[in-house]
C-alpha positions in Angstrom: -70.9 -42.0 66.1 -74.5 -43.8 66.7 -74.3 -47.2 66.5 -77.4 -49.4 65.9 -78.2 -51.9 68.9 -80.2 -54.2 66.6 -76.9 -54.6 63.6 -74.2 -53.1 65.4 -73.7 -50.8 62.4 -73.5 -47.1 61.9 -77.1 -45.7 62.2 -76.7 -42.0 61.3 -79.1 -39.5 62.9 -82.2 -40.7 61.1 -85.1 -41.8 63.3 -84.2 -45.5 61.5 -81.1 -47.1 61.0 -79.3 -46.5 57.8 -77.7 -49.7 57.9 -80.7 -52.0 58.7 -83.7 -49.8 58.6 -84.5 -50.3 62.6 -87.1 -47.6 64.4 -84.6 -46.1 67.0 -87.1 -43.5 68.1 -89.9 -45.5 69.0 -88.6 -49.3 68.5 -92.3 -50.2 69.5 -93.6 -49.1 66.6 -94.1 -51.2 63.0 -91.5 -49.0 60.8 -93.0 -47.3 57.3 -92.9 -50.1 54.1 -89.4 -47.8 52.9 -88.0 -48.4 55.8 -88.7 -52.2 56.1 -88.0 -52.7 52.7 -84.8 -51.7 53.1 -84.8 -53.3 56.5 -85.4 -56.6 54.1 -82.3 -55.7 51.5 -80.1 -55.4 54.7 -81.3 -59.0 55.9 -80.8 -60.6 52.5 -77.6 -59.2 51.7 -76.4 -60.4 55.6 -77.8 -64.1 54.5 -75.4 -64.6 51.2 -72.8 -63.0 53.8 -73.3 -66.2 55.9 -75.0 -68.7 53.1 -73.3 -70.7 50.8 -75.8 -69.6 48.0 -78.2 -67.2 47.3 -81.5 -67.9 48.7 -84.4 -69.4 46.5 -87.2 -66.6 45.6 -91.0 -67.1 47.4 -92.7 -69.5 44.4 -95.9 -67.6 44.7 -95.4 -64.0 44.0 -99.0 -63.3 44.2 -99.2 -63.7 47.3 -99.9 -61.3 50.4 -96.8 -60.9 52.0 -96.1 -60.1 56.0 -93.3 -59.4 57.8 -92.3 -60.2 61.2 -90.8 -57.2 62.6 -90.0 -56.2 66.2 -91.9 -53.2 66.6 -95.0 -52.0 68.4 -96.2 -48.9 70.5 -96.2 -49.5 74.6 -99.3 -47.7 74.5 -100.3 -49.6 71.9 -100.9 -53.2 70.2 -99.0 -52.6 67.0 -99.1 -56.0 64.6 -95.9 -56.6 63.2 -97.1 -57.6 60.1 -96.6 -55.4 56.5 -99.3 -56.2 53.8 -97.8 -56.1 50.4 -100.3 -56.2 47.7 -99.1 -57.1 44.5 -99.6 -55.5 41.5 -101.7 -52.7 43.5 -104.5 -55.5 43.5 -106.0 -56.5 47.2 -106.7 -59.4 48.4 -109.4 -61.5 46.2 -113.1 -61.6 47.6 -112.2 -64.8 49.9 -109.5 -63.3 51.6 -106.0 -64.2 52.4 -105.4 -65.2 55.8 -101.6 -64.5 57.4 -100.1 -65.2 60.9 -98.7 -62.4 62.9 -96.7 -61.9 65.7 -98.0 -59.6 68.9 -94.9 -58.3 71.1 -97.2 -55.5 72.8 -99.5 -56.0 76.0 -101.8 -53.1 75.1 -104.4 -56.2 73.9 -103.9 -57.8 77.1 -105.7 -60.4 78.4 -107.2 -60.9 75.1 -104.0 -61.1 72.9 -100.9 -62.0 75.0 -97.8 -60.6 74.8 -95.7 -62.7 72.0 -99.0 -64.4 71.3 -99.4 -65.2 67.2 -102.5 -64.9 65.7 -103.6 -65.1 61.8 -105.4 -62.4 60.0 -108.3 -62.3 57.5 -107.7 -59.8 54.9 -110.9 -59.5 52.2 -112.5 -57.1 50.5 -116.0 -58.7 51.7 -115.5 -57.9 55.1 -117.6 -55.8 56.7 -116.4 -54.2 60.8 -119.0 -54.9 63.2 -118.7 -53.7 67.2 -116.3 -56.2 69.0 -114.2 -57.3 66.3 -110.8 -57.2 66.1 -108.8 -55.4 63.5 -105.4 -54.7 61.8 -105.5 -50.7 60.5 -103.3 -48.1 59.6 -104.1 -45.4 62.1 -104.6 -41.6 61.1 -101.4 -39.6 61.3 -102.4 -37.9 64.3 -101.5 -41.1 66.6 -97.8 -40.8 64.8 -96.0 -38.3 67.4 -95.1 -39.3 71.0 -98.1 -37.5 71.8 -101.0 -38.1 69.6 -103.2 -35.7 67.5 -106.9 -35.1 67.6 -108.3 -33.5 64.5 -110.6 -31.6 66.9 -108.5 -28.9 69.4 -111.2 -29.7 71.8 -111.0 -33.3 72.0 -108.8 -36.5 72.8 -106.2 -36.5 75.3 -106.5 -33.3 78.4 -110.4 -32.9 77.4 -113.7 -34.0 78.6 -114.5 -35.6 75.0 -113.2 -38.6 73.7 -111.6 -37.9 69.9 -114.4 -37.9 66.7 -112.1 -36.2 64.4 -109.2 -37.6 62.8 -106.3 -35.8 61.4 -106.6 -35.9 57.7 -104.2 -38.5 55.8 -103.3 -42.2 56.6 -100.1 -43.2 58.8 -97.6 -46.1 57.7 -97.9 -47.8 61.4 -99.8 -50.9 61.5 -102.1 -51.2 64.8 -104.3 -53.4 66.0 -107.1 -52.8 68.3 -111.4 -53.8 69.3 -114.0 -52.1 67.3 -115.8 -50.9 70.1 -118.4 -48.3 68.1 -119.3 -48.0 64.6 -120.7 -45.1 62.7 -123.7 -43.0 63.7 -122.9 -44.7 67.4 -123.0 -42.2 70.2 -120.3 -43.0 73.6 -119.0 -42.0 76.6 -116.3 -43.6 78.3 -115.6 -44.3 82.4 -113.1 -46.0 84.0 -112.1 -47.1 80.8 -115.2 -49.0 79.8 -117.5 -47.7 76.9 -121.2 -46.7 77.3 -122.5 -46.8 73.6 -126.1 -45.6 72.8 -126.9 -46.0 76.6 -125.6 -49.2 77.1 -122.7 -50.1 78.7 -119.9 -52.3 76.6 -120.1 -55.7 78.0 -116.3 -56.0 78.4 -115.7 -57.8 81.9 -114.3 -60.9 79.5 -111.6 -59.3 77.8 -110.5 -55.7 79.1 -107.9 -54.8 82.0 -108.6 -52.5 84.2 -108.0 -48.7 83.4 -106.3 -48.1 86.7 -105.5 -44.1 87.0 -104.6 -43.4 83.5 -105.9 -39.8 82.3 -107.2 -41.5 79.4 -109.6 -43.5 81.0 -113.2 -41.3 81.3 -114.5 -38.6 78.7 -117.7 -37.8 79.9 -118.7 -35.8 77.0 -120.7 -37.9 74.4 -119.4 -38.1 71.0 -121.0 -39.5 67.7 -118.4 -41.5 65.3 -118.3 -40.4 61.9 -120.3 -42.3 58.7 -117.6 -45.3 57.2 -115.4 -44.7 60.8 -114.4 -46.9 63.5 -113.8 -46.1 67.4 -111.2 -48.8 68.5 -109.6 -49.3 71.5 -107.3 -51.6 73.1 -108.2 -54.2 75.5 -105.9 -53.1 78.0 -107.7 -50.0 78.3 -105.0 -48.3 80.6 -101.8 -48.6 78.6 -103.6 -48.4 75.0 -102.8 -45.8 72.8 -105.8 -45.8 71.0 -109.1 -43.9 69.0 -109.9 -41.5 72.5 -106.2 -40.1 71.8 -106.4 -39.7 67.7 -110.3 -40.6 66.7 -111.9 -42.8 64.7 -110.4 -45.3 62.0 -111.9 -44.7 58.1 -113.0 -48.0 56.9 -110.2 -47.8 54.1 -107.9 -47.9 56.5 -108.7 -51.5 58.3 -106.7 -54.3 56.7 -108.2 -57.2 57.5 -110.1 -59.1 61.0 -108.6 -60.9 63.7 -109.4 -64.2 63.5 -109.9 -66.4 66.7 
């Protein structure tokens, strides 16, 4: 019988624990909002286990929620953070603005590893190249080996991904906007050339070393209302080259710093 290394508990052959809702497949990963709401059941009922009352409910149930959860890709910087809008309202014009944990290095040297940082989630905001960004990837990058909606393109070709696989995936990322749409790019050695010009990036990106992933030759144009991101650590990033372009409904809020 499989037994859960995070609750000790029987886990049943799931990809997630059946006792506490843990991703056993790919731990590094932020786990789907059934599976960490249950994950949040199992917690509460393990606190009245150990408490001497039940504890008090949040006293502002309107408010944008997050989670701190253990679980990011290696390959990429995956926030653990779940946004819980209530009422299926967003977030008013202002924004809300929530601190999150980072337990990946794929946003190293920019965002350390274990390194908090807060989030601005608003309707108002509008991406612009450079920024940083929480999104729900397409559900190409959900298998161990990520999906380009083009045969042709992302990881083994000369062409960076442009096509993402139709519908939105439950994992939480976070990467740098590092094109925006009608913007034509290239990428070598990991570093962008966009219209012409090469990504000023010396600041904040690691080197790409001898990863596969780190030159597509082949221009590509990005999608109208898409985003190309990438991670910062441009060599162990699993990012838009692999599974294309993030829709603008998809990005939940900006990084702020």
């Amino acid at each position: 019988m499989r037994v859960c290394p995070e609750c000790g508990e029987p886990a049943g052959e799931r990809p997630f624990c059946e006792s506490c809702g843990r991703n056993l497949m790919r731990v590094e990963r932020l786990p789907s909002r059934e599976e960490w709401e249950a994950r949040q059941k199992y917690e509460r009922k393990r606190g009245l286990d150990h408490d001497d009352g039940p504890r008090p409910a949040a006293s502002h149930p309107r408010l944008v929620r997050i989670a701190r959860l253990a679980a990011v890709p290696v390959a990429a910087v995956v926030v653990v953070v779940a946004v819980a809008l209530i009422a299926g309202k967003s977030a008013s014009v202002s924004g809300v603005t929530a601190s999150v944990h980072v337990p990946s290095p794929s946003m190293v040297p920019t965002l350390p590893l274990g390194s908090t940082v807060r989030v601005l989630v608003s309707q108002s905001y509008v991406p612009k190249v450079g920024d940083i960004v929480v999104f729900h990837p397409p559900k190409g990058a959900d298998p161990a080996t990520p999906v380009c909606g083009a045969p042709n393109q992302g990881g083994g070709h000369a062409a960076a991904c442009d096509k993402p696989t139709p519908g939105e995936s439950a994992e939480t990322f976070i990467k740098r906007i590092v094109a925006g749409p009608g913007d034509t790019i290239t990428i070598s050695d990991g570093h962008v050339m966009r219209n012409g010009s090469r990504e000023q990036d010396s600041s904040y990106t690691e080197p790409c070393g001898s990863d596969p992933s780190c030159n597509f030759p082949t221009p590509i144009t990005i999608p109208q209302n898409e985003y190309f991101v990438l991670g910062d650590n441009r060599g162990a990033s699993d990012d838009s080259r692999l599974w294309g372009p993030v829709p603008r409904r998809y990005i939940v809020g900006r990084v702020l710093r």
